[in-house]
SEFIMI-670719 format. One line per 3 residues: number of its first residue (from 1); their letters; for each residue y, z, x of C-alpha. Coordinates in steps of 0.25 Angstrom, whole numbers, plus 5000, padded with zeros to 4 digits. Layout:
BEGIN
NUM) A) Y,Z,X; ...
***
This chain:
BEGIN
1) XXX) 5272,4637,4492; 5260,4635,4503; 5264,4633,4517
4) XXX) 5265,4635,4532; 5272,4646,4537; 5273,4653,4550
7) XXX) 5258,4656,4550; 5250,4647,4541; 5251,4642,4528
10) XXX) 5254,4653,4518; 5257,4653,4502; 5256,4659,4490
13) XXX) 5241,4661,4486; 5245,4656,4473; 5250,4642,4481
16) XXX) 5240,4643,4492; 5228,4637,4482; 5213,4633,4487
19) XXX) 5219,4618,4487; 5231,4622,4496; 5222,4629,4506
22) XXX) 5213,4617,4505; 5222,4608,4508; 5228,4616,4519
25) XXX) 5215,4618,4527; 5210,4601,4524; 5226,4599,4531
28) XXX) 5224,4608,4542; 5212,4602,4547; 5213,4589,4546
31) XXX) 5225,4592,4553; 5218,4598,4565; 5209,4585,4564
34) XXX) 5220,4575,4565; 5224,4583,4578; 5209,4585,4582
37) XXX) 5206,4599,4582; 5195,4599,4570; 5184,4590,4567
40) XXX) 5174,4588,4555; 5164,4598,4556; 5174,4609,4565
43) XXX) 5175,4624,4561; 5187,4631,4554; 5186,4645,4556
46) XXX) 5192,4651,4542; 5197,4667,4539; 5205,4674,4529
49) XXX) 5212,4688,4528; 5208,4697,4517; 5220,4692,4504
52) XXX) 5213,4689,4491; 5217,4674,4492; 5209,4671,4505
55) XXX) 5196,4669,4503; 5200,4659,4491; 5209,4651,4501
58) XXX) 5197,4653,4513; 5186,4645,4504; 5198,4635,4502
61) XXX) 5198,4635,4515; 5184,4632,4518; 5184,4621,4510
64) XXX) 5196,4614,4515; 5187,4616,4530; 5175,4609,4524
67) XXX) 5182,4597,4518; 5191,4595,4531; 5176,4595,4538
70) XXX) 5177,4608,4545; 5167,4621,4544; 5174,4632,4539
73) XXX) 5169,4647,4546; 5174,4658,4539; 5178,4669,4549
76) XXX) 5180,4680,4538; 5192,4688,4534; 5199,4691,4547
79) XXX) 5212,4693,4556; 5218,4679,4558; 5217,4679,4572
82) XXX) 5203,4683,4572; 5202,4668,4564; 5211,4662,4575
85) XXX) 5202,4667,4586; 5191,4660,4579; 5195,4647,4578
88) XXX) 5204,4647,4593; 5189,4652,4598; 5181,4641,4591
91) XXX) 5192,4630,4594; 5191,4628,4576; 5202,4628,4565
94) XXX) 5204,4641,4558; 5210,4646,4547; 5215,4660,4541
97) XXX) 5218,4661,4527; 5229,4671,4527; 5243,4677,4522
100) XXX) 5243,4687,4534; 5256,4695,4530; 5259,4690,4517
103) XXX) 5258,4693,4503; 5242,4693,4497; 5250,4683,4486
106) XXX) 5249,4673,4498; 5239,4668,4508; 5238,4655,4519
109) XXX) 5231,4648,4530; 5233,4650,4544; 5227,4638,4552
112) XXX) 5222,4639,4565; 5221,4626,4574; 5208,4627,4584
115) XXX) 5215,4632,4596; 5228,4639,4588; 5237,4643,4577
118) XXX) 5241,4631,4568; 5256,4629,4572; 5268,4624,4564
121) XXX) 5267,4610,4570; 5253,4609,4564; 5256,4613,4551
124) XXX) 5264,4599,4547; 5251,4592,4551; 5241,4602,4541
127) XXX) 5252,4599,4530; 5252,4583,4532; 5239,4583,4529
130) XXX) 5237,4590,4516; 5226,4583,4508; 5225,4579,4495
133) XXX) 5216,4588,4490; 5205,4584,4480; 5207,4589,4466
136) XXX) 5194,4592,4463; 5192,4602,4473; 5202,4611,4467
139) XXX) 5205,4618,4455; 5219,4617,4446; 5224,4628,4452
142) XXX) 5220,4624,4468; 5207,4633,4467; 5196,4626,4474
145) XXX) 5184,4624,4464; 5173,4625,4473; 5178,4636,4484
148) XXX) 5167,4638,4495; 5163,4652,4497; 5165,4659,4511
151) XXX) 5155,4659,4519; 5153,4675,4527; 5163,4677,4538
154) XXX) 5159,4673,4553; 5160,4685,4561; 5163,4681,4574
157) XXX) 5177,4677,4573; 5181,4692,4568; 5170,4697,4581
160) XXX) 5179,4688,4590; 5192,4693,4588; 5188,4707,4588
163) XXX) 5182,4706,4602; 5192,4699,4608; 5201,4711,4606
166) XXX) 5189,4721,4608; 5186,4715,4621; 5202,4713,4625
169) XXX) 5204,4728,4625; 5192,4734,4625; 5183,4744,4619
172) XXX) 5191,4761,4620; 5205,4752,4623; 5209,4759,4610
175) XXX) 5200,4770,4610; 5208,4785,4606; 5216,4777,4598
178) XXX) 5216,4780,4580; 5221,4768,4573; 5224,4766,4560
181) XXX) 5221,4751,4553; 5228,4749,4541; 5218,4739,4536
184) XXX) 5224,4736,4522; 5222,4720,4518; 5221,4715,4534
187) XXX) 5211,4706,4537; 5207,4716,4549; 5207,4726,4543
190) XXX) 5192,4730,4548; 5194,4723,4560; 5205,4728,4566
193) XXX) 5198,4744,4566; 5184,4737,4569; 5193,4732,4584
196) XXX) 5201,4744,4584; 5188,4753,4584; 5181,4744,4594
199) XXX) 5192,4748,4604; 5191,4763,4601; 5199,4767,4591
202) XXX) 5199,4776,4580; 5202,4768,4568; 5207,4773,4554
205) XXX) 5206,4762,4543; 5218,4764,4533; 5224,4758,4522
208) XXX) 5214,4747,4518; 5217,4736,4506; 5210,4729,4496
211) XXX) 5224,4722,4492; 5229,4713,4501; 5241,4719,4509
214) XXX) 5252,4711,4516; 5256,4719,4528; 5270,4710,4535
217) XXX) 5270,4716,4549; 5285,4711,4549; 5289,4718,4535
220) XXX) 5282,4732,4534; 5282,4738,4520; 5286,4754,4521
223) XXX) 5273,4757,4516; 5266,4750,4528; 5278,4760,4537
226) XXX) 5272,4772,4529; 5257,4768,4532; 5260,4767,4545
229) XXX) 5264,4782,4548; 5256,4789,4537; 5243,4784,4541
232) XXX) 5247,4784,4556; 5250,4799,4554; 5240,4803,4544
235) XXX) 5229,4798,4553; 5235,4799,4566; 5235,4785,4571
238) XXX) 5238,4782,4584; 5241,4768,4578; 5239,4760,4563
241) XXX) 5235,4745,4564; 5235,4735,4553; 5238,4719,4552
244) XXX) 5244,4709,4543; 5231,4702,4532; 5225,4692,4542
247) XXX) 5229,4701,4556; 5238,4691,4564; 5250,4703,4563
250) XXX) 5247,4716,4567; 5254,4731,4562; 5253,4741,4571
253) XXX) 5259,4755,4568; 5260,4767,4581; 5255,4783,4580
256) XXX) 5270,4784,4572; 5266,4777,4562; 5277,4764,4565
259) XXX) 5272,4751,4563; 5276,4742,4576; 5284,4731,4573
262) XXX) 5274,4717,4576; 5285,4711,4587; 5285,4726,4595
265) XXX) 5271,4725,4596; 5270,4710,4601; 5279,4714,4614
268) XXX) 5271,4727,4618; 5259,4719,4615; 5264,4707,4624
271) XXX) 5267,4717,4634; 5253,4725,4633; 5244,4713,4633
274) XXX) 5255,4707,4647; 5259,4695,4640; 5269,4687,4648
277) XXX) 5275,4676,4639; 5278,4681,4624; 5281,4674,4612
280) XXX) 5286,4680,4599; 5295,4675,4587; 5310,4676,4587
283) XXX) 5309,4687,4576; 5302,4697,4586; 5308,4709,4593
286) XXX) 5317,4707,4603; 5312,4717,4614; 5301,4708,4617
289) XXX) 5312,4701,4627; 5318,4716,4629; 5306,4720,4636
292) XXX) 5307,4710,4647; 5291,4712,4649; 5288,4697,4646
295) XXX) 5287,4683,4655; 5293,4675,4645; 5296,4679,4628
298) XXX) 5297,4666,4618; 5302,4667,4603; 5297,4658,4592
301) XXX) 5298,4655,4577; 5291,4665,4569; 5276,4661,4566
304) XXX) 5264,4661,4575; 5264,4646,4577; 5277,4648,4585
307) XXX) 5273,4659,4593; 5261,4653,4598; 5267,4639,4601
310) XXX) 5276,4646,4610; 5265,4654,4615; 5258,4643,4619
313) XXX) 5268,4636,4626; 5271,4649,4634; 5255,4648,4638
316) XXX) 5258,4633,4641; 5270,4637,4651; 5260,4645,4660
319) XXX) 5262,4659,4654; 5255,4669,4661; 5250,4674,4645
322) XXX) 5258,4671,4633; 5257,4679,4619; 5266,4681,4607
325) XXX) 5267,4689,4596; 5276,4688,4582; 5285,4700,4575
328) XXX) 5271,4703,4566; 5263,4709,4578; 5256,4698,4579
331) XXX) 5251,4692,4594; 5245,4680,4600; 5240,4677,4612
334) XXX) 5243,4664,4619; 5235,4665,4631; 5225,4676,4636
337) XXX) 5226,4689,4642; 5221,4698,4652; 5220,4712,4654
340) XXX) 5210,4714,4663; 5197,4709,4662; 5199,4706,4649
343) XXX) 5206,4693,4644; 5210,4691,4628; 5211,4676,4625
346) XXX) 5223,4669,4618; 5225,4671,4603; 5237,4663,4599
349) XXX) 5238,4667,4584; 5243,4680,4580; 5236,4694,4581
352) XXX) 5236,4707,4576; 5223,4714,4583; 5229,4711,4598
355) XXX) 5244,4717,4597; 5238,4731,4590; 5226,4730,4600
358) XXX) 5237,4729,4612; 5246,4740,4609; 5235,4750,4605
361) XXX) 5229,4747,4618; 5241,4749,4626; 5246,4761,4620
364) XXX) 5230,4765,4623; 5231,4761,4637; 5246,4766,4640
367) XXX) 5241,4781,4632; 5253,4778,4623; 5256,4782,4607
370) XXX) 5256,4768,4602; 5272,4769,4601; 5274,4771,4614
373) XXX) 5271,4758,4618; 5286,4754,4611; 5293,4764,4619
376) XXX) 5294,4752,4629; 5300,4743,4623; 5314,4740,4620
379) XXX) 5322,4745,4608; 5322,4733,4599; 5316,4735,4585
382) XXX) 5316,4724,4573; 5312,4726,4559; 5307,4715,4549
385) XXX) 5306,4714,4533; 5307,4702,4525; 5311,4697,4509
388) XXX) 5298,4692,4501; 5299,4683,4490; 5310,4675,4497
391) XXX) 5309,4661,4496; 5309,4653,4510; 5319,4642,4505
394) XXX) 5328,4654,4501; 5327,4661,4513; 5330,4650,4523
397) XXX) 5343,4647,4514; 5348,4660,4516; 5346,4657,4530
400) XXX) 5352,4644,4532; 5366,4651,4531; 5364,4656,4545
403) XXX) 5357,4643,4550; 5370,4632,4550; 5374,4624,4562
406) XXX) 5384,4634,4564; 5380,4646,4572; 5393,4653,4571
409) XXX) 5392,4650,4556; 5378,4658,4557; 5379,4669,4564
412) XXX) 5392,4672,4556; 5384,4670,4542; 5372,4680,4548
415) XXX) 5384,4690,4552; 5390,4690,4538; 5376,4692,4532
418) XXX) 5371,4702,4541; 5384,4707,4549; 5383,4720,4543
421) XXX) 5369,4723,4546; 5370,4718,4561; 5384,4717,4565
424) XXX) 5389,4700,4571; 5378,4691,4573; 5376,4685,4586
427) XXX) 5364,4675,4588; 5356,4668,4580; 5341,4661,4581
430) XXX) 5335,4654,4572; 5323,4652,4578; 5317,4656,4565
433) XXX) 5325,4661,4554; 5338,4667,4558; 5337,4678,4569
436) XXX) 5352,4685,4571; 5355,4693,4582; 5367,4702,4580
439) XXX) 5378,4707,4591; 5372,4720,4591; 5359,4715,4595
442) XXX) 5352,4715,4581; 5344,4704,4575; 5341,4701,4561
445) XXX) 5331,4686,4558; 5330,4682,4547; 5318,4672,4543
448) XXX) 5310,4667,4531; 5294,4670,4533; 5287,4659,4535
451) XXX) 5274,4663,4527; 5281,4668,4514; 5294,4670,4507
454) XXX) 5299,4680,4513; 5314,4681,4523; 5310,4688,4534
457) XXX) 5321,4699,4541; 5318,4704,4554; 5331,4714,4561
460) XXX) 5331,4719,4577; 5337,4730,4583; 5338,4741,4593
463) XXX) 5332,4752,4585; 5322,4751,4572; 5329,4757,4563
466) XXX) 5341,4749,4564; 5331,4737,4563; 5327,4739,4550
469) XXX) 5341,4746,4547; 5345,4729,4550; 5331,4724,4541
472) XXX) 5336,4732,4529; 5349,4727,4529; 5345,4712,4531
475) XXX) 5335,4713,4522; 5345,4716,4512; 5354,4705,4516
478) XXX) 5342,4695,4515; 5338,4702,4502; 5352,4696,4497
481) XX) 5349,4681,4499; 5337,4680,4488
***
């Protein structure tokens, strides 16, 4: 019930005991020891977002550091890149205990190598080296006995990330701006209104949390929708901000009170910020090649890992500046950027702050409502939901129907089943999951989440309403196969 995912090892908090976070930190560096990027006696940055099971798994966590030989330094409760930047700075290992999106029922681990994210070709190695753990450390139900209380927060890690955006765009960048920060559960929910007063705004704190809240920027619930345009209205709100529990995905809504949809935000950002080579997952919005505003644009399998391999690889072909973004908001920087005298060094883990810093600031600069930065783009809008409590194993059965070695064979099984939502189905890429596009030029992907059981639904079309028109009825083919 504990594994990797697209993101980091997640589980059920039941499942995800002491022991198991143990053993997963030992593996993880001994690990980067066999492939020599940690020593005896090296530091391991640790952090945590703010769900009621992560400061058990973070003392966990430091223990497992101190028996592989490292020094653990705690950096607090903060936004997971603020961790990354951290231990990228410092050259060290870093590690975020974290759910990000999902349910307070579940947490995880998300490992950071010293000069990047952990990628899918490492996780085989972390998971060879398992160790069998002594019996005497832990309780019957895999509660560490003695659990190492947490030392305070190091302060500078959170100092760092702030100024690098504080310096990027500059003090008055945002000034005669009133925001809004839906601050429920997130772990920048101070944070991100400290930054945004820093650059001038007005800032409004709203909505605060002592429950954990799982906000999924790809599967709004109606009553985030009517947030949105009752607090934009009843405060009169240029903007409302918030991000998902640890900040790697960002939810930005405009003075109308509509939330932007996280691949919309990733092409004006691209275009804002003058990247030239842009990578996203097949499961984004399709106006990102409409625009023609881009060098070169790369698809990739869902999941950050994916993203930033071909990132890389676009910043080892000599790209004058690559970046990437995923249908959650969230952006990454492969290599740096210039405007001006000011340069902001390469972040290649996904980031909430930089994408609503980015449009707020060009809509600043350009003397545009928020919503008008959109009118530019082309007409293509998607919509996303997805089925909990669905099993992994189920779902890719229910997909295999329309993965046999005959093409024809699939394409007709997809018609069958979704024919009359979307008409003859044309083409199909199974990139990741089964993404569909019909003759009429709609889309309809189909994918089992990689950090939950969940199946995943995402629907393109020409207008938003018939998008979600398209969601709605998939969703209630999908809801079928249970």
């Amino acid at each position: 019930m504990v594994a990797f995912g697209t993101s980091g090892l997640r589980g059920l908090v039941s499942e995800l005991t002491d022991a198991v976070a143990f053993g997963h930190v030992v593996a993880f560096l001994q690990y980067l020891k066999d492939v020599g990027e940690f020593d005896a006696g090296g530091q391991v940055i640790l952090g945590g977002d703010l769900r009621p099971s992560t400061p058990r798994l973070l003392r966990a966590a430091w223990a497992a550091v101190e028996t592989a030989g490292g020094v653990p330094s705690f950096a607090g409760y903060l936004p997971s890149p603020a961790l990354a930047l951290a231990g990228f700075s410092r050259k060290v290992p870093s590690l975020m205990v974290t759910g990000s999106h999902i349910p307070f029922d579940r947490n995880g681990i998300k490992f950071n190598r010293p000069t990047g994210e952990l990628m899918k070709s490492d996780e085989p190695g972390i998971l060879e080296r398992l160790p069998v753990l002594d019996s005497t450390l832990f309780d019957s139900d895999g509660g560490l006995r003695d659990a190492p209380q947490l030392p305070l927060p190091v302060e500078q890690w959170v100092t760092a990330y702030l100024r690098r955006y504080r310096d990027f765009f500059g003090e008055g960048s945002l000034t005669g701006l009133r925001l809004g920060v839906y601050q429920h559960s997130g772990v920048a929910r101070d944070l991100l209104p400290q930054l945004l007063e820093a650059l001038g705004a007005e800032v409004i704190a709203l909505g605060r949390s002592d429950e954990f809240v799982a906000l999924d920027t790809e599967a709004l619930r109606p009553e985030d929708a009517a947030l949105a345009k009752n607090w934009v209205e009843e405060y009169s709100l240029d903007a409302l901000l918030t991000t998902d529990g640890d900040a790697d995905r960002p939810m930005i809504a405009d003075e109308q009170g509509a939330w932007w949809r996280g691949d919309v935000l990733g092409i004006i950002v691209a275009q804002a910020l003058g990247v030239q080579s842009v990578v996203t997952p097949v499961s984004s919005n399709t106006a990102l090649e409409r625009t023609q505003a881009f060098e070169r644009v790369s698809r990739t399998r869902i999941g950050s890992p994916f993203v930033i391999e071909a990132m890389q690889a676009e910043v080892d072909r000599g790209a004058s500046s690559a970046g990437g973004y995923e249908a959650n908001g969230g952006f990454l920087l492969g290599s740096a950027l210039h405007q001006g005298d000011r340069v902001l060094a390469p972040l290649p883990t996904r980031d909430a702050f930089l994408p609503m810093l980015t449009v707020l600031a060009q809509a600043k600069q350009q003397d545009l409502p928020l919503s008008g930065l959109l009118s530019a783009l082309p007409s293509r809008y998607t919509a996303s939901n997805r089925l909990q409590e669905f099993p992994v194993a189920r779902a890719r059965e229910c997909l295999d129907r329309f993965r046999t070695p005959d093409e024809a064979q699939n394409l007709g099984a997809f018609s069958d089943a979704f024919g009359e939502i979307c008409g003859q189905a044309e083409s199909m890429d199974l990139t990741d999951g089964i993404r569909v596009s019909f003759e009429n030029g709609e889309i309809v992907h189909l994918r089992p989440s990689g950090n939950a059981p969940e199946l995943r639904c995402y629907t393109e079309a020409d207008s938003p309403e018939r998008a979600q028109s398209i969601l709605d009825a998939a969703m209630g083919v999908m809801a079928q196969w249970r």
